[in-house]
N, C-alpha and C positions, 0 to 999 in steps of 0.2 A: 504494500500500500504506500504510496507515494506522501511525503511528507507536507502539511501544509505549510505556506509562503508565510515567510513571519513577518511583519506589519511594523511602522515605527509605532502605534498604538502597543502594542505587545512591549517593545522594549518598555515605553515610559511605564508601561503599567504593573512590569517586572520590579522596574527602578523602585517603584514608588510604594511597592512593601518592603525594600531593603533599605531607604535612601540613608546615608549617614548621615546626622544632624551637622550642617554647617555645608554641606556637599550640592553643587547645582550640578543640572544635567542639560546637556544640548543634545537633542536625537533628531539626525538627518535619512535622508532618504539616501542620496548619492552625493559624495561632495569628492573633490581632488582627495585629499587626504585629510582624518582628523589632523595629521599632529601642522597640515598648512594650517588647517583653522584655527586651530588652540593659539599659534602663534599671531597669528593676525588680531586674536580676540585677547589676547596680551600685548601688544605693541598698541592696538584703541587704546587700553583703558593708561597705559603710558602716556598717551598723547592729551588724554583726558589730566593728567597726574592725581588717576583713580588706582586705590590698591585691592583689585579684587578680591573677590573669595574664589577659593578652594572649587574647580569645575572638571566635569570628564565631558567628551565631547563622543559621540555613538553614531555609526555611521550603516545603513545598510549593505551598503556598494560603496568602493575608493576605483572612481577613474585614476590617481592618481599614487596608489600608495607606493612604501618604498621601506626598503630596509638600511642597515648600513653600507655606509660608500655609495649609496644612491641605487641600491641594487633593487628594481621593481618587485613587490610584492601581489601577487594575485590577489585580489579584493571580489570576488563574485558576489552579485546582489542574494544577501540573507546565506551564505556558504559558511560566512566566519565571524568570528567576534572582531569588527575594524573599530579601534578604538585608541582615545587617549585622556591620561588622568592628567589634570595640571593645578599642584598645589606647593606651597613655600615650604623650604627647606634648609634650616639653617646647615651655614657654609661646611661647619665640622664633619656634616653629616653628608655631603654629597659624593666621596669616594664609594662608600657604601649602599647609597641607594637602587644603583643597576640591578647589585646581586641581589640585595634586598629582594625588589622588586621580581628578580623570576623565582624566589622562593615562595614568595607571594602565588604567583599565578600555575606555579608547578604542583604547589598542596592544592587550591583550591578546585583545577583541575583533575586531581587526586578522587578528591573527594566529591565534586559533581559526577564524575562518571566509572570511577573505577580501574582507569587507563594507570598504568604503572608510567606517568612523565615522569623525566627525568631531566637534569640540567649537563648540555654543553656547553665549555666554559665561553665564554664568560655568563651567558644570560640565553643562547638557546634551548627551547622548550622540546624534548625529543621523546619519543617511544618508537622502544626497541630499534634503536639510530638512524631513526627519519627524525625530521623534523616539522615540528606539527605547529612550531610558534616562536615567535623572537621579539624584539625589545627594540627600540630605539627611543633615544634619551637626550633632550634639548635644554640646555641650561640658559636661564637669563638672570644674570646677576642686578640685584637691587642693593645694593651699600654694601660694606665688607661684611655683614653679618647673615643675611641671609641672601639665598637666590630661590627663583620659582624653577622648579621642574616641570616639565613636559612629557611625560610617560609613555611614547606611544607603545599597544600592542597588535600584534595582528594572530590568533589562532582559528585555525583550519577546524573546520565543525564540520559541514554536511557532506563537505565531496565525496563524489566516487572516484577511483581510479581514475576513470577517464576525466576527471573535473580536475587532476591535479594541475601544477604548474609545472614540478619538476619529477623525475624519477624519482630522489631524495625527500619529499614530500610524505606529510602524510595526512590524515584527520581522523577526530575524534570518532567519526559514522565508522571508521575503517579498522580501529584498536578497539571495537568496546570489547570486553568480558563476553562470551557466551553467552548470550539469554538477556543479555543487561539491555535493554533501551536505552536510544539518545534522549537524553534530557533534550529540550526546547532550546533552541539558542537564544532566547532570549533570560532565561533560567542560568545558564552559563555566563552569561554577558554579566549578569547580576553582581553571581559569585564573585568572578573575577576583578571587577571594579572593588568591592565590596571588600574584597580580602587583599588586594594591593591598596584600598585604600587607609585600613588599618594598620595594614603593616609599615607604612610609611609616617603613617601619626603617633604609631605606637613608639616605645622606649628603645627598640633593636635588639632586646638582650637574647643570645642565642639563636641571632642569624646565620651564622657563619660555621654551629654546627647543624645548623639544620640543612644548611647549603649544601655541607658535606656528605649528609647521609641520603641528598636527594642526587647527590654527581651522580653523573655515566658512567664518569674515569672510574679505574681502579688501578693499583701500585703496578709500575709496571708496564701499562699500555701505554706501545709505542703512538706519539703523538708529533704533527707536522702544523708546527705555529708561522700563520703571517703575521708578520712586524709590519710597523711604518720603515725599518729600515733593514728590511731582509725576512727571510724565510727561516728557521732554527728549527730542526730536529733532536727528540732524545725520545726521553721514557718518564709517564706521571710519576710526580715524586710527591704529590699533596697540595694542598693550598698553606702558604703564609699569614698570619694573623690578620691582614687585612682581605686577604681574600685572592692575593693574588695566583697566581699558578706557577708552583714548581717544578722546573722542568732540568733533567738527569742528563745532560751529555754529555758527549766524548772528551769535553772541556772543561766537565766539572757540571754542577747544579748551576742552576741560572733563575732569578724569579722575572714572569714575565707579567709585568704589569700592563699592558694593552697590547693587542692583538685580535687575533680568532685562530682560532684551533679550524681547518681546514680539509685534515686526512685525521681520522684514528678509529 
């Protein structure tokens, strides 16, 4: 039986038994991409020298979305949860908020559907090493003390096979549990606002082992990092207290503070 079309009625109406207090919501039909509009509707209230409140912005369709390095993201109208949270975050805390943030969206995914997600480093969302969802992160700084984040996510819900983008792809319709139903994407969309949006208001404490017990990696596997200034090969050695990624070569341990893990 074919699934019916989810409605931007359905999201708001989703939103609107979970909304967190102090939290707005923007639900479009199709727009370029949330995280253009989050940013447009941040640079207004700039021009205005208005200090917003705390908003996610919810999109059916993204003619325009995009990953990191500008890399196109498939956006099918009502396929996947296209979205972005944009709320202030003091300065101390912005190293942490990426990983934060797929800890956030890899439990709650967890736990709407049963899928064993898991995290590739730094913030890809994966079952069994597809990739079903990722992160992209826009800082605007407001004085030395704090800056607003820009959270965008984008996770794959209804495709089939053939609805993917990439081989390497995957969605949640395609990893459930035997017997399990897909939750409503609009139910999903909830959670996941919902639970990145607490986990980013919240204290942090015990992110980073939580991070650990949701990695991909384990000791040992061989792992091929892009740099901004080169490519490095070795074997996972763990994460660093801040969350970075240890990596085991011929050269000795190295920690690699940004990149993307590309082959493992």
């Amino acid at each position: 039986m074919s699934r019916r079309a989810t409605t931007v009625a359905d999201f708001s109406g989703a939103w609107a038994r979970t909304l967190p207090a102090g939290l707005s919501l923007v639900v479009a039909d199709e727009i370029g991409s949330t995280q253009q509009l989050s940013r447009r509707l941040l640079a207004r209230h700039a021009e205005e020298g208005e200090r917003p409140g705390p908003f996610a912005v919810l999109a059916l369709a993204q003619s325009a979305g995009h990953g990191r390095r500008a890399r196109g993201w498939s956006s099918g109208h009502g396929l996947g949860v296209w979205s972005t949270l944009v709320l202030p975050v003091a300065a101390e805390r912005l190293q942490e908020a990426p990983m934060r943030a797929a800890v956030a969206l890899a439990s709650a995914l967890r736990e709407a559907s049963g899928v064993d997600c898991r995290l590739k480093w730094p913030n890809d969302l994966v079952i069994a090493g597809s990739k079903v969802g990722g992160l992209l992160v826009d800082v605007t700084s407001r004085g030395e003390r704090e800056a607003w984040l820009a959270i965008g996510f984008g996770v794959n819900h209804g495709h089939g096979a053939d609805a993917l983008p990439t081989p390497a792809a995957t969605s949640l319709a395609l990893r459930l549990p035997p017997g399990r139903p897909l939750p409503p994407l609009e139910e999903v969309a909830a959670r996941l606002l919902t639970a990145l949006w607490h986990e980013l208001t919240g204290d942090g404490d015990g992110w980073l082992e939580r991070y650990r017990e949701l990695s991909a990696h384990r000791p040992g596997d061989p792992l091929v990092c892009e740099l901004p200034d080169g490519v490095v090969e070795g074997r996972f050695a763990g994460f660093e207290e801040h969350g970075f990624l240890r990596l085991a070569t011929d050269a000795g341990e190295r920690v690699i503070r940004s990149g993307e893990v590309y082959s493992w």
